[in-house]
N, C-alpha and C positions, 0 to 999 in steps of 0.2 A: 298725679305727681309729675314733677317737668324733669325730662332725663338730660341728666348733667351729660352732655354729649361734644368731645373734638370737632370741630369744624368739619365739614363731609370732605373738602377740597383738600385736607391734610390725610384723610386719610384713606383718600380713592390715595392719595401720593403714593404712602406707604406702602399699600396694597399693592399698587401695581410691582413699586421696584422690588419689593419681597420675591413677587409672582415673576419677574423677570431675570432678578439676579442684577438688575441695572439701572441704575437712574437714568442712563441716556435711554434705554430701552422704553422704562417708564412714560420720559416724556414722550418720545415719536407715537406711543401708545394715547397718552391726553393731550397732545397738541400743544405742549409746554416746553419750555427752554428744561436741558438739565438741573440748571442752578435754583429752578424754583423747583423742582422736586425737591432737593438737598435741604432748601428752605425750609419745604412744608416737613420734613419729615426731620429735620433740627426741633422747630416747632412743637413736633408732637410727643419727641425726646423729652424736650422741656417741658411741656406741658403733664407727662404722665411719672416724668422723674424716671427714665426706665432710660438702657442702650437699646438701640431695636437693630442696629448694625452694630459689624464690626467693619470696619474703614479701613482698607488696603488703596494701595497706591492706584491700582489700573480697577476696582473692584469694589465690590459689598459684599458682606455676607451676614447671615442674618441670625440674631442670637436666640439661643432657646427661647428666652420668654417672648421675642419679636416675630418667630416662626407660627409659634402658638400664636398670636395675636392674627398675623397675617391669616393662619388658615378660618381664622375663626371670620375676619370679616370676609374673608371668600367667599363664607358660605350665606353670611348677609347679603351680601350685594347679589350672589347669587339668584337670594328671594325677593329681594326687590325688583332685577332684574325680570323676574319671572311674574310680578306683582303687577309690575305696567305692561308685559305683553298679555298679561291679561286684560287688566283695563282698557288695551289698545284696540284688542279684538272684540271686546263690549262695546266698544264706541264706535264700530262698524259694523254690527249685528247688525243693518237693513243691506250689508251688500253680500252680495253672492256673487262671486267668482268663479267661472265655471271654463276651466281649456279643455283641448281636443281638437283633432287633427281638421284644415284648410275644407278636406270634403266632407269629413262628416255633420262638419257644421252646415256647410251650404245645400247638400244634399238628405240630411236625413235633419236637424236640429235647429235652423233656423226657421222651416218652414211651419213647426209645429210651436217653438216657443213663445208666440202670444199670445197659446193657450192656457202657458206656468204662469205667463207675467200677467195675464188678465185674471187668475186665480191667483195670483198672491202680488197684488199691487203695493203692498207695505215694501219688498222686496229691491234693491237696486240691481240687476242683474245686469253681468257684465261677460262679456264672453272674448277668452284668448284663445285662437288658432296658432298651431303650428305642427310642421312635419316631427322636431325634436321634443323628448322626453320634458312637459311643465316640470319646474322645481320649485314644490309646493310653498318652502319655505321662504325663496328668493322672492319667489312672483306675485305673493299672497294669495294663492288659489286653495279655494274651499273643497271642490270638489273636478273631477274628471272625466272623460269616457277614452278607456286607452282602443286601440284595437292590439291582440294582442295573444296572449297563451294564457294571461292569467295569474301570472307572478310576478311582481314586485317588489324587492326587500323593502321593507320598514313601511307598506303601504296596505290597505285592507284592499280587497278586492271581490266583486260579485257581480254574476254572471249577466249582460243583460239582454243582448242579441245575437243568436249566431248566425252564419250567412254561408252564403251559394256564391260558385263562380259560374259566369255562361259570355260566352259570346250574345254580345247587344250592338246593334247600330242602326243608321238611319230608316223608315219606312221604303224610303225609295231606294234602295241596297236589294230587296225584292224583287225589284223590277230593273228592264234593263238589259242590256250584252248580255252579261255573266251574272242572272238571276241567284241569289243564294238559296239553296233548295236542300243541299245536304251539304255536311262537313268538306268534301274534296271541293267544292267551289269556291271554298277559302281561297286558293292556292291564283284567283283572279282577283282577287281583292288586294287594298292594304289594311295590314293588321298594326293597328294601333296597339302602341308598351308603353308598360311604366319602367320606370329606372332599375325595380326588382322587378324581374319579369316572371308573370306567374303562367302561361302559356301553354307550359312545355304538360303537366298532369292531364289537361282539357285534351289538347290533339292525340296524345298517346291514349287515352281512353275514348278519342272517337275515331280512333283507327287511321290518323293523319298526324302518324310521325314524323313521316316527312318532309314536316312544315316545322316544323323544332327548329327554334334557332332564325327563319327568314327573317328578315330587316324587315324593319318600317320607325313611323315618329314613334320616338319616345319623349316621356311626359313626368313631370318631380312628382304631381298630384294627382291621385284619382278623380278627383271631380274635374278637373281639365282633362283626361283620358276621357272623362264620361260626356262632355260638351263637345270634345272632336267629334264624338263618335254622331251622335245628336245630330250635329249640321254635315254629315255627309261626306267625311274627311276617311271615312274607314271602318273599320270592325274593331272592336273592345273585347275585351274578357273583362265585363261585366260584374262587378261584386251586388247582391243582392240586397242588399240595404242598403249601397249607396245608387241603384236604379232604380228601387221599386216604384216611387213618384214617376219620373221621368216614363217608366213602362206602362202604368194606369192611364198617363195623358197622353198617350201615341208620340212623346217627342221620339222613345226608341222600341225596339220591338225585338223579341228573342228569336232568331231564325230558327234555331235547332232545339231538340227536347231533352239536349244531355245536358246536365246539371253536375260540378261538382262540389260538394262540403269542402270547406276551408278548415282547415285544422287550429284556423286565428279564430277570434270571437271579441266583440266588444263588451268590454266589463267599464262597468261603474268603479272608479277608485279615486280613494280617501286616504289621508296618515290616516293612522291606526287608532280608532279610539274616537275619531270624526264624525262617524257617520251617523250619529244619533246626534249629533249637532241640530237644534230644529230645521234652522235653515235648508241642512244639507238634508235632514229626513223628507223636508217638505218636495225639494227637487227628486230624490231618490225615489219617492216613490211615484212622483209626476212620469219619469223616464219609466219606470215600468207600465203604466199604465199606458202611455203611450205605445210603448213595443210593444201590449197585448192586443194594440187595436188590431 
């Protein structure tokens, strides 16, 4: 049966200025003059034989049976609304969106990722780096690896790395004047920061408080803290997942045997209710299998 239905353009009109209290408001909202609001929503006056306003000099206001109208197509357009962001996200089901932060990409995630993309070549796989929080909704990102404590509002969140702090740097930092041999031989070095500087728990747990607080380069990104250290620029405090490569292939080398647990940890996160997405199962569990190698 063919539904006898108002033109859509009269009555996104209606709806809006109901929802706004304003035809000028209305238009700045679709991109219209006021007067073709007033049009479309004369229009639908006529057309339904009903008042949907009352008409004041500077003003609208909207009559019972018009308010009832208005809430009612809210909640249509509502579903429609909701109808194509579905469709929309159906029609990019081969891409996967995937952020987290500048070094974990380059030091722990790019290096293994054409292991996922050679197991799921159907797959568009994209990857956004950044220091700041992705927003999932703005950016269209499917999934995440925050580092972090672990809570999120309105995000799911599960557990996938945790890590070690250590001072790391060059092989040839060894050798040399001022050989590094124990913790107090720090104090002839330079000790490379990041912008939060995490320093200060490592030397008061290895007996070089002392050195709390000394200057040296500081750096926005750990994987740039982690490349100073690499070419012989100075000593790192180390995070363990984002060296472990780099310490397997002699680019750095841990001097000392004290290690300490970070109270942060990388977790896999998703909105709520995403994470059985295929796509995103299919990565989610690619990433743990990886972190068990």
């Amino acid at each position: 049966m063919a539904r006898n239905l108002p033109p859509l353009v009269a009555l996104r009109a209606f709806e809006a200025a109901a929802r706004n209290g304003s035809f000028v408001k209305a238009a700045q909202e679709l991109s219209i003059t006021p007067a073709a609001v007033s049009q479309q929503v004369r229009y639908l006056e006529e057309r339904l034989k009903v008042s949907l306003f009352i008409r004041h000099a500077r003003s609208i206001e909207s009559t019972p049976i018009g308010a009832e109208y208005a809430a009612a197509l809210g909640i249509a357009f509502d579903q429609i609304a909701a109808a194509s962001e579905r469709v929309r996200v159906d029609e990019h089901n081969d891409r996967l969106t995937i952020a987290t932060t500048p070094s974990f990409a380059a030091q722990w995630l790019m290096p293994r990722l054409i292991r996922f993309q050679n197991q799921h070549p159907e797959l568009d796989v994209r990857l956004s780096t950044s220091n700041t929080l992705a927003d999932f909704t703005r950016h269209d990102i499917d999934i995440a690896v925050r580092y972090g404590m672990g809570v999120w509002p309105g995000l799911s969140a599960e557990l996938l790395l945790r890590t070690e702090h250590f001072p790391v740097c060059s092989p040839a930092l060894l050798k040399g004047q001022f050989p590094l041999k124990t913790p107090s031989d720090l104090r002839h070095q330079t000790m490379l920061h990041l912008m939060v500087d995490e320093w200060t728990e490592w030397l008061v747990a290895a007996g070089v408080g002392d050195l709390v607080g000394r200057r040296g380069p500081q750096y926005s990104d750990a994987g740039l803290l982690t490349q100073a250290a690499s070419e012989g620029h100075g000593v790192a405090l180390g995070q363990w997942v984002l060296v472990a490569d780099d310490l397997a292939a002699g680019r750095l080398v841990e001097p000392f045997a004290l290690r300490i647990p970070s109270d942060h940890a990388y977790y896999v996160v998703a909105p709520s209710g995403s994470l059985e997405r295929p796509k995103v199962l299919a990565f989610r569990r690619w990433l743990h299998d990886e972190a068990a190698r």
